[in-house]
C-alpha positions in Angstrom: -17.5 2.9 -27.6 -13.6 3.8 -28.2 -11.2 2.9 -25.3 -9.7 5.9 -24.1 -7.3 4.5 -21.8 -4.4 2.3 -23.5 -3.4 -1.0 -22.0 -0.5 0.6 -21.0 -2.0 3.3 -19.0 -4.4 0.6 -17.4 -1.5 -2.0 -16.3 0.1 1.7 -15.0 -2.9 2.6 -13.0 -3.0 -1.0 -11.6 0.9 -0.9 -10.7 0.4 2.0 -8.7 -2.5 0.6 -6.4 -0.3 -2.3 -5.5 2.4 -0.4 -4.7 0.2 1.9 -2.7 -1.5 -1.1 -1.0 2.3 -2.5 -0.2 2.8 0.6 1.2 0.3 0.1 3.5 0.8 -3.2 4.5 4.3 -2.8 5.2 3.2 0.0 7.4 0.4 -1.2 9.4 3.4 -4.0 9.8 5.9 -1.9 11.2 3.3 0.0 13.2 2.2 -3.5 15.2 6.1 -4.2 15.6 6.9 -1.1 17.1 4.2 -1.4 19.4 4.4 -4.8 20.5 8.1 -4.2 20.8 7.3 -1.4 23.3 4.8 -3.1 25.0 2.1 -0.6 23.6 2.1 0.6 27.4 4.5 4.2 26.5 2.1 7.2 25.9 
């Protein structure tokens, strides 16, 4: 079987999940911050 994806476009692909899991990280992060800051008791 040929290799249609490149190593390039792999190592690509594979950047942009750990960037997008970063992402997420850093925002469930921020999100518990915020709310223990606040007290988590504001509505």
């Amino acid at each position: 079987m040929t290799q249609r994806i490149s190593k390039s476009q792999r190592s690509n692909m594979q950047n942009l999940f750990i960037q997008f899991f970063k992402f997420i990280y850093l925002n469930i992060r921020i999100l518990k911050i915020v709310a223990g800051g606040h007290g988590g008791t504001r509505k």
